[in-house]
LOLOGU-763350 format. One record per residue: x, y, z of N, C-alpha, C, O in turn; residue number from 1. Coordinates in steps of 0.001 Angstrom, whole numbers. Layout:
! residues N
R    n.east   n.north      n.up   ca.east   ca.north     ca.up    c.east   c.north      c.up    o.east   o.north      o.up     i
R         X         Y         Z         X          Y         Z         X         Y         Z         X         Y         Z   NUM
...
***
This chain:
! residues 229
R    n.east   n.north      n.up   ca.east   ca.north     ca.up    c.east   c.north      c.up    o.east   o.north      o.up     i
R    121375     87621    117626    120113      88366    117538    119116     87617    116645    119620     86934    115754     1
R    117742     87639    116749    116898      87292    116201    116371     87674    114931    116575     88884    114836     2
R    115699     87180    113734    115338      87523    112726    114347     88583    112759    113242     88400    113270     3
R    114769     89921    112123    114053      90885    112092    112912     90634    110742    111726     90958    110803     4
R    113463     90095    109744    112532      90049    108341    113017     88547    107638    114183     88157    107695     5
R    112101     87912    107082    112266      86914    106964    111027     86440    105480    109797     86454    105527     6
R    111980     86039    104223    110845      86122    103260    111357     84505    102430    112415     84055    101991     7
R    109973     84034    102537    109630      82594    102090    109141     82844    100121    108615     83791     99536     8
R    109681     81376     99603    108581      81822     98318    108140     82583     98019    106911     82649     98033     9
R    109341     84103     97351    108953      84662     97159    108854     84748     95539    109867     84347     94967    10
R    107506     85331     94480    107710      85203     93376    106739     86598     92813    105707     87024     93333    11
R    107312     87018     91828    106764      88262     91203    106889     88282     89921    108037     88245     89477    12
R    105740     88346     88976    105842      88800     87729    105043     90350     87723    104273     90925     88491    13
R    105621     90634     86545    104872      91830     85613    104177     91477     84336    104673     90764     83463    14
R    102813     92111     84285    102462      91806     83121    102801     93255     81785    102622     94431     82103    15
R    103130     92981     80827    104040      94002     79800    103023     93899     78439    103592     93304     77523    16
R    101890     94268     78162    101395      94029     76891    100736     92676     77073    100094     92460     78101    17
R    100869     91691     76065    100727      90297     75912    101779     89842     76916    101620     88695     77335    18
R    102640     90402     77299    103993      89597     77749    103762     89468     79110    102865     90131     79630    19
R    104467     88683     79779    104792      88337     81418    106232     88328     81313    107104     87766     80649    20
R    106113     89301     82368    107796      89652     82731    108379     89050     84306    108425     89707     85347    21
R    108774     87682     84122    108952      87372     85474    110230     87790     86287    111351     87888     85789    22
R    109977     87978     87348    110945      89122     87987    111664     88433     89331    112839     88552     89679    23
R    110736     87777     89892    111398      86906     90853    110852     85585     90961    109651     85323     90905    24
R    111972     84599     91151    111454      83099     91143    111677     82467     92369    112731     81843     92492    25
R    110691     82519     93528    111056      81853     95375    111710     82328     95796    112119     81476     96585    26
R    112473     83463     96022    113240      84092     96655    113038     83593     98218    111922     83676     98729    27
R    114251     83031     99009    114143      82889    100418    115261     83826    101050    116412     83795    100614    28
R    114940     84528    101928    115905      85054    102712    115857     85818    103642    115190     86804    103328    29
R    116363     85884    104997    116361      86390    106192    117285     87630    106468    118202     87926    105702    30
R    116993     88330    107591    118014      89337    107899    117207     89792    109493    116156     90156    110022    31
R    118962     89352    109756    118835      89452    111540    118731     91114    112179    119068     91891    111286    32
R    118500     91567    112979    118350      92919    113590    119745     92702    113973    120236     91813    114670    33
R    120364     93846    113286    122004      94747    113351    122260     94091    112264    123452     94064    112570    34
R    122244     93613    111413    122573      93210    109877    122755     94661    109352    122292     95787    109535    35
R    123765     93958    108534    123991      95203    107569    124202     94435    106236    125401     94457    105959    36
R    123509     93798    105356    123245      93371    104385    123323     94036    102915    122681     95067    102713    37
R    123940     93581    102100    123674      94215    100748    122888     92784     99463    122930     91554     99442    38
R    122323     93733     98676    121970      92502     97677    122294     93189     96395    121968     94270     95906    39
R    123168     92035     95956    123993      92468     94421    123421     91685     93310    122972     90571     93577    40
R    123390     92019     92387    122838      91599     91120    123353     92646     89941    123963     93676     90226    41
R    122895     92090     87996    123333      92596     87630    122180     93617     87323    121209     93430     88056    42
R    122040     94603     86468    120274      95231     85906    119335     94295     85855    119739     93197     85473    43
R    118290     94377     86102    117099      93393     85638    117013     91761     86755    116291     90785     86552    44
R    117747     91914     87592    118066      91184     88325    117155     90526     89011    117047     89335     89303    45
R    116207     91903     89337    115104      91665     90744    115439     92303     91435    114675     92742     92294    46
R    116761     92655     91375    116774      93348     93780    115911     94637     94147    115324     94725     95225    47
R    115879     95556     93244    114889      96483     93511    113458     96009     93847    112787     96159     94868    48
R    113209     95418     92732    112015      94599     92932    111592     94173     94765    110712     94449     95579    49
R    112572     93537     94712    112977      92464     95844    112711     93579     96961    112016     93281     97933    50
R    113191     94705     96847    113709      95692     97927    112418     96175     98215    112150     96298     99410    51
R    111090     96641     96936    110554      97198     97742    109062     96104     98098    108099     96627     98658    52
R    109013     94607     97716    108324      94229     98481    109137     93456    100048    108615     92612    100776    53
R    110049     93869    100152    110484      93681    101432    110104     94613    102427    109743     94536    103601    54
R    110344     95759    101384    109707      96861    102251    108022     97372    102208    107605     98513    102404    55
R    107609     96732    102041    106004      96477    101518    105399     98046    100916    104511     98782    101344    56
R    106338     98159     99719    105877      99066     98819    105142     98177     97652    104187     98514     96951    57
R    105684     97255     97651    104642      96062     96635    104394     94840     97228    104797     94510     98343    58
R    103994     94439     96775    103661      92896     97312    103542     91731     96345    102910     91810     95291    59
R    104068     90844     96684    104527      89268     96137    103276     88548     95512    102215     88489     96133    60
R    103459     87926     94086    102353      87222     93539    101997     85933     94735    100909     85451     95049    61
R    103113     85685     95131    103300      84106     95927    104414     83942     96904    105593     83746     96608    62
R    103981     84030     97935    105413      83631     99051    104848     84425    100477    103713     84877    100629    63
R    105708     84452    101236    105413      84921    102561    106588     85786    103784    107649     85430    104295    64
R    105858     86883    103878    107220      87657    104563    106254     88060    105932    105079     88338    106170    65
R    107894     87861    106859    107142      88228    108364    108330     89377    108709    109462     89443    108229    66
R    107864     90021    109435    108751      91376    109837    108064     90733    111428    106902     90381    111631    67
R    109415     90739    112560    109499      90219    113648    107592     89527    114002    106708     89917    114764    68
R    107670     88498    113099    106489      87622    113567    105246     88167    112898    104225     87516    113119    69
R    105110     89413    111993    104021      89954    111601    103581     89321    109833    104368     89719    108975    70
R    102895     88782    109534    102833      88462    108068    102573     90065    107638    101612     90734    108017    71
R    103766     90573    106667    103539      91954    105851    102515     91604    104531    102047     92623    104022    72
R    102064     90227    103852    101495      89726    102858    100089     89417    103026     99412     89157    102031    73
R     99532     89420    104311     98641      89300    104745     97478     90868    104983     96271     90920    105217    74
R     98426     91876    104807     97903      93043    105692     97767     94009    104752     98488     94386    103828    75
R     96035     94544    105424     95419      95464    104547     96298     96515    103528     97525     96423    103545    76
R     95636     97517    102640     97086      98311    102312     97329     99986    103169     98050    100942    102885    77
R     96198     99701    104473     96213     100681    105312     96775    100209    106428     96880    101029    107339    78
R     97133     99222    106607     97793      98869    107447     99351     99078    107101    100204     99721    107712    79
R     99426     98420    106075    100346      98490    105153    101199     99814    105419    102370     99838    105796    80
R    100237    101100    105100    100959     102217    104960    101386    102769    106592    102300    103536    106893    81
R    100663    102279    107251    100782     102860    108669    102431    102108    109075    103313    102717    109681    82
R    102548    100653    108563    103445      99598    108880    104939    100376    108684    105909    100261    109434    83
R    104833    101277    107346    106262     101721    106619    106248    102515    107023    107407    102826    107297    84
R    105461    103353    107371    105692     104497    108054    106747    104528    109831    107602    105285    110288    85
R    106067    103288    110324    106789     103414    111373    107981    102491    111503    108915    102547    112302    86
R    107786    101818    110742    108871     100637    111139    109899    100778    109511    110807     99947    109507    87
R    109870    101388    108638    110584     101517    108175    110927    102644    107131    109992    103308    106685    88
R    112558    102967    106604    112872     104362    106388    113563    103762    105017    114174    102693    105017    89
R    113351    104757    103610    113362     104123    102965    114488    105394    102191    114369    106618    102231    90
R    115532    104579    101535    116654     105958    101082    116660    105312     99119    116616    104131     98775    91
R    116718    106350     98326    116494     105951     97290    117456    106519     96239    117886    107626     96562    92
R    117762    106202     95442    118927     106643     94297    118626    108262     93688    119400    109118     93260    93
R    117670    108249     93804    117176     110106     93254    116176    111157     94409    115241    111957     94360    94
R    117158    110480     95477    116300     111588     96536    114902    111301     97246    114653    110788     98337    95
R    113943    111895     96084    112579     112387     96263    112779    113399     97719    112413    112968     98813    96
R    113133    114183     97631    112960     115246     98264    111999    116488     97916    111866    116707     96712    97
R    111458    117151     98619    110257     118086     98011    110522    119208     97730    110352    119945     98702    98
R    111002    119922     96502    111453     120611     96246    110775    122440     97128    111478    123395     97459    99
R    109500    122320     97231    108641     122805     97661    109266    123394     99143    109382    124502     99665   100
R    109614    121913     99521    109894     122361    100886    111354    122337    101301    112157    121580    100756   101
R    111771    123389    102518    113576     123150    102777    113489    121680    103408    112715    120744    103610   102
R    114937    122154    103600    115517     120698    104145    115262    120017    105651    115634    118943    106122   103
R    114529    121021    106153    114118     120558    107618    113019    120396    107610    112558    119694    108510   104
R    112160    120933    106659    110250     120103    106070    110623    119042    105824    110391    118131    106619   105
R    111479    118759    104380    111334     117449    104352    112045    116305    105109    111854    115124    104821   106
R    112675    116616    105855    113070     115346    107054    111745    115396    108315    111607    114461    109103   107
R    110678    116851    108342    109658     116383    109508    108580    115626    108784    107758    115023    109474   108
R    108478    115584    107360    107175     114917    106558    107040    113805    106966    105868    113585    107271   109
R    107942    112677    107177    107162     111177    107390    106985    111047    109149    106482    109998    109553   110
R    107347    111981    110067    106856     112421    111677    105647    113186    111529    104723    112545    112029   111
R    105302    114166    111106    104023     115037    110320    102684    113793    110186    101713    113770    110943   112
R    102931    112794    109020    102096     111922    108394    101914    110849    109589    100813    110298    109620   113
R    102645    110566    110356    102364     109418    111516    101700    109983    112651    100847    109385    113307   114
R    102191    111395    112918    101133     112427    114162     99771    112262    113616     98985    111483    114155   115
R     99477    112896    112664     98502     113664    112363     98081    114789    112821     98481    115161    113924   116
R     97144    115608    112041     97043     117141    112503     97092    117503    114291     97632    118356    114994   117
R     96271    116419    114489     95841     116859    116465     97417    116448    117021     98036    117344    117595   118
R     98177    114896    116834     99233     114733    117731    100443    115575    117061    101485    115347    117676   119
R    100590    116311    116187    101458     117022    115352    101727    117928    116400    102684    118076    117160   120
R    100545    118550    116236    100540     119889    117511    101194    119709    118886    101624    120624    119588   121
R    101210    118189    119214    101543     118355    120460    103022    117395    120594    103508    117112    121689   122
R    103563    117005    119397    104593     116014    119382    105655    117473    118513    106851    117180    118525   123
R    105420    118571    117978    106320     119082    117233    108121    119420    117692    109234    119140    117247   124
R    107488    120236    118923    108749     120811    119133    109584    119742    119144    110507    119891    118343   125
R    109629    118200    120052    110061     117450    120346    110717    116769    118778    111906    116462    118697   126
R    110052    116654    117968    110315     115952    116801    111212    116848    116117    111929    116262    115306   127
R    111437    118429    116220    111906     119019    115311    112882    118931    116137    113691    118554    115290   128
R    113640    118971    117323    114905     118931    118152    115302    117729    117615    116475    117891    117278   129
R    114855    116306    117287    115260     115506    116561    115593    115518    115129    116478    114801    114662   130
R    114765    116469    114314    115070     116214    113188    117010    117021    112705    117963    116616    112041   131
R    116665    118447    113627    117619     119603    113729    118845    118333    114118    119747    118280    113282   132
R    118940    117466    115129    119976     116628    115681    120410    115613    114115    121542    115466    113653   133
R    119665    115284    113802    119708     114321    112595    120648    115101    111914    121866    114967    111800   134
R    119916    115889    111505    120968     116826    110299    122301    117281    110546    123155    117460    109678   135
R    122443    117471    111855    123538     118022    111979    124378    116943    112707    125432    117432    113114   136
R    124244    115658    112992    124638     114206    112612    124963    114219    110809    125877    113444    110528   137
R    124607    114662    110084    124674     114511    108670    125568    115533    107952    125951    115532    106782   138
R    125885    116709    109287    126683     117542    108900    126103    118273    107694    126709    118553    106659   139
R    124596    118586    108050    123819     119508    106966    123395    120563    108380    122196    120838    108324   140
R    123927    121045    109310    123299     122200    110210    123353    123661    109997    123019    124542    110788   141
R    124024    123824    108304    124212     125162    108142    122845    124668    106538    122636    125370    105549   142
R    122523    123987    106699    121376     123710    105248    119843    123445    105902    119081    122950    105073   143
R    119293    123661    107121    118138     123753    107587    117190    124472    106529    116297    123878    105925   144
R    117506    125888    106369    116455     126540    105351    116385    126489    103521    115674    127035    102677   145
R    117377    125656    103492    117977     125841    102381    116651    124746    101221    116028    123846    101784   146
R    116479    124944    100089    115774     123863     99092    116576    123182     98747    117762    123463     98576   147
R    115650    121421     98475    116753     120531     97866    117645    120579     96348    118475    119784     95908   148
R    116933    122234     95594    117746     122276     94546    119105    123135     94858    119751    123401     93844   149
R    119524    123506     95817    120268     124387     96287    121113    123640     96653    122191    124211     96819   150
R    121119    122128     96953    121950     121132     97328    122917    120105     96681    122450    119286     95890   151
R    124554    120104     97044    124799     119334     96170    124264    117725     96126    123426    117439     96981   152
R    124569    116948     95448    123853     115612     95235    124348    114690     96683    123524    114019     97305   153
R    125350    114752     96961    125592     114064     98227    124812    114692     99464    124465    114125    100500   154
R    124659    115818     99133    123841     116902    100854    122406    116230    100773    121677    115996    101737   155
R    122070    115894     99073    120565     115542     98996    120527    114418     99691    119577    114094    100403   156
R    121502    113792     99536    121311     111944     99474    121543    112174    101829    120736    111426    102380   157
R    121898    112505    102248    122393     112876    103586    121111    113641    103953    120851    113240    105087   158
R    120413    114307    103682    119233     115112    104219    118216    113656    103950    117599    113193    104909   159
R    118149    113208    102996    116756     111790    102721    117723    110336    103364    117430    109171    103096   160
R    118511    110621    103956    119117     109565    105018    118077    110383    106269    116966    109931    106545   161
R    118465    111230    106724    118107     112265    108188    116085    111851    108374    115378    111507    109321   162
R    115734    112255    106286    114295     111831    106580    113581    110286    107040    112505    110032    107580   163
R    114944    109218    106459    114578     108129    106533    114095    107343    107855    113331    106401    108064   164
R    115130    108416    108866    115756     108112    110118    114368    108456    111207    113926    107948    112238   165
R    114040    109479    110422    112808     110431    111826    112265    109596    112506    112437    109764    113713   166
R    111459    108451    112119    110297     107875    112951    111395    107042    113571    111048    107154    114746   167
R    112414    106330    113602    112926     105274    114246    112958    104501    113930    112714    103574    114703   168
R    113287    104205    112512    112508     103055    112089    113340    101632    112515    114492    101862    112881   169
R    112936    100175    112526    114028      99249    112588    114266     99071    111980    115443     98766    112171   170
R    113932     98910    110546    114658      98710    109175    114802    100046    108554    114027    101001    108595   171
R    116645     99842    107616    116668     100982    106801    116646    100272    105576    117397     99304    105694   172
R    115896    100330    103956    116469     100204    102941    116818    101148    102422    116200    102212    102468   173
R    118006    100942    101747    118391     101809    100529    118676    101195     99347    119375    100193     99192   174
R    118068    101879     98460    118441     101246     96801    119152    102310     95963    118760    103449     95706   175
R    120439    101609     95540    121191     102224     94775    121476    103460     95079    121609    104261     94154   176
R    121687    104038     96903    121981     105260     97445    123129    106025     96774    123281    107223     96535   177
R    123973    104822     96524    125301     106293     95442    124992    106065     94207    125279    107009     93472   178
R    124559    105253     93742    124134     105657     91938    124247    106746     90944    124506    106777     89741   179
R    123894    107851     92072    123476     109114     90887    124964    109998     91673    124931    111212     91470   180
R    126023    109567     92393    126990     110302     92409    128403    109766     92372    128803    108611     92517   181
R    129013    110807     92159    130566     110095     92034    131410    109611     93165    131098    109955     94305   182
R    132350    108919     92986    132988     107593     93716    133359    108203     94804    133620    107365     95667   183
R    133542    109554     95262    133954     110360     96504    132719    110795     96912    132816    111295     98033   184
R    131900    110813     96598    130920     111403     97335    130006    110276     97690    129459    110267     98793   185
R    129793    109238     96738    129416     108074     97567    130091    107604     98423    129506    107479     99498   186
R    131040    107303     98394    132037     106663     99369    131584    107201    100879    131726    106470    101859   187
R    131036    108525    100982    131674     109477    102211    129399    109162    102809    128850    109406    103884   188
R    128697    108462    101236    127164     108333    101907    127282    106761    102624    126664    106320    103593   189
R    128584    105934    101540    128772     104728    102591    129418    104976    104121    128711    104734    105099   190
R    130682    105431    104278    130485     105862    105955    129610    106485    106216    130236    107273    106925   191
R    128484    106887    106262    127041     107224    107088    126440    106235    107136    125918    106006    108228   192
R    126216    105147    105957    126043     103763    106267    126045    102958    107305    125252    102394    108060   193
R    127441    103098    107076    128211     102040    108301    128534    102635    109495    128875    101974    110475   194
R    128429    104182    109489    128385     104082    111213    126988    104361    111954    126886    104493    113174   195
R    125896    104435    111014    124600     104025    111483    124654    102397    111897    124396    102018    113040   196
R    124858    101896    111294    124858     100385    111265    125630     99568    112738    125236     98707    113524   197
R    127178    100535    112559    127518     100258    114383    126968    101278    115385    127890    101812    116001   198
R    126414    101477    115548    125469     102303    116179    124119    101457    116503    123361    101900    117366   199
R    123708     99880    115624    122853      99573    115502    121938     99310    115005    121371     98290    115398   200
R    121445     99955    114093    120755     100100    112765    120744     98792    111628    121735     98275    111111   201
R    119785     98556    111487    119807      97296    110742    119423     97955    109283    118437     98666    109089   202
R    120473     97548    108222    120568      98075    107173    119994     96705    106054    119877     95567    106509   203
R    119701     97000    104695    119563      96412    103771    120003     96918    102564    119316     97922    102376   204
R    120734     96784    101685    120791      97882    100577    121466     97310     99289    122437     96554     99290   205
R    120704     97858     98021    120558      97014     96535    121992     97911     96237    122297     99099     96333   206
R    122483     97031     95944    123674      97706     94456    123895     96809     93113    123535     95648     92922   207
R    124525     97603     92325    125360      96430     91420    126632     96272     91370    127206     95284     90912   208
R    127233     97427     91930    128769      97777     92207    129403     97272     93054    129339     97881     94121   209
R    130351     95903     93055    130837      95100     93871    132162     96176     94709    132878     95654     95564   210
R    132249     96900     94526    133151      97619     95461    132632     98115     96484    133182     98284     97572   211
R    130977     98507     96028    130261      98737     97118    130044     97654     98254    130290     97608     99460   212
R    129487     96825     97348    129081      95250     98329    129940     95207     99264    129463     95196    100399   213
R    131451     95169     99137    132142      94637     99574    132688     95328    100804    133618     94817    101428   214
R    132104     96546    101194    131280      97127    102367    130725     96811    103403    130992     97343    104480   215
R    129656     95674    103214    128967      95523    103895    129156     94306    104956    130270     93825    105165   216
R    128066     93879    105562    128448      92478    106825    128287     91516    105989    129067     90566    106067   217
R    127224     91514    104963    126732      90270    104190    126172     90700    102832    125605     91774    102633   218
R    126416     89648    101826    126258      90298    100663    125359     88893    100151    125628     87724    100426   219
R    124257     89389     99353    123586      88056     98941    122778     88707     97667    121854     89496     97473   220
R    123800     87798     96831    123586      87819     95680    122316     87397     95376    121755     86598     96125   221
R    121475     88054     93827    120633      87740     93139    120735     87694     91914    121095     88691     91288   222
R    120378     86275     91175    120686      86014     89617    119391     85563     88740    119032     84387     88810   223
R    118778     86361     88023    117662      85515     87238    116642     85304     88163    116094     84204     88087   224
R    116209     86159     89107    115425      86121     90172    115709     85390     91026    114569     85023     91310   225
R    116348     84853     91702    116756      83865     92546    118126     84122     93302    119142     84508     92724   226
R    118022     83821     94892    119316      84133     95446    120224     83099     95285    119942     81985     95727   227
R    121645     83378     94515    122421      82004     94229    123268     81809     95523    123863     80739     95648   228
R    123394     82982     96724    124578      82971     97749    124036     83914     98637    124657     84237     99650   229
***
């Protein structure tokens, strides 16, 4: 299969006070469509970093990333937002789920934001038979009405998989998806992982926990900003 994302020279600092905090130094690296990739490092590493200008939540002081032939470094930040929205689903170590809303709002919010008010109206029913399918793929079909504080930490992390999923996206990242739970209940968000992944799904996902890594199709390390493997 062909290269789905593909990032040249990539380099990122932060500025901290007087200080410059450099965060990544040329980062090169590819990932084919059906990859299931992890990137390990220790704290302070970069991969988050790394993760979300891959996923063009930030963008690179210097270097160049193409998502199947598209420069993401090049493109407005309305383009930008339209870009993540459809093409990619983003799973994160603390949820962000809307407390506001149950668990079947927040898996229709990023389908909602890509309709808009006029195609909402006429894309709903269709999208919510998908979202209802998602969930209960996630084995959350008795938690439709339920709030995300009502949820244990693994149901959260499995409902913001379901949201990640809505639009279709071709890329999934996740950063540090079991982080905030214990070794059985992550374990059980890595098989949802991996049988998205044989199913197709082209995965990416930050850890530091080499038991996790060792999970995945490919593991590529990051040290001192830089991929050593």
């Amino acid at each position: 299969m062909g290269h789905i994302l593909q990032a040249k020279g990539i380099h990122k600092s932060y500025t901290m006070g007087k200080q410059t905090l450099t965060v990544l130094r040329g980062v090169e690296m590819s990932l084919s469509a059906g990859d299931f990739a992890v990137i390990i490092g220790a704290s302070g590493s970069g991969k988050s970093t790394l993760l979300h200008i891959l996923g063009a939540l930030d963008k690179p002081d210097k270097g160049t990333i193409e998502f199947e032939g598209q420069r993401l470094d090049q493109m407005s930040n309305g383009r930008l937002n339209q870009f993540r929205n459809q093409n990619v689903g983003f799973v994160f170590q603390f949820y962000h789920l809307l407390d506001e809303l149950n668990v079947l709002e927040n898996v229709l919010l990023p389908a909602m934001i890509a309709a808009g008010p006029v195609g909402w109206l006429q894309c709903k029913k269709n999208v919510q038979n998908k979202a209802i399918s998602l969930l209960e793929r996630m084995g959350l079909n008795d938690r439709l009405p339920h709030k995300p504080y009502e949820l244990s930490g693994g149901e959260r992390q499995r409902a913001a998989i379901a949201r990640a999923l809505i639009n279709g996206p071709r890329l999934l990242l996740a950063d540090e998806p079991t982080g905030n739970l214990d070794s059985k209940t992550g374990h059980g968000i890595l098989e949802v992982l991996n049988e998205l992944n044989q199913q197709g799904q082209t995965i990416l996902m930050v850890t530091h926990d080499d038991r996790i890594a060792r999970q995945a199709g490919r593991v590529i390390k990051l040290s001192d900003g830089k991929i050593v493997s």
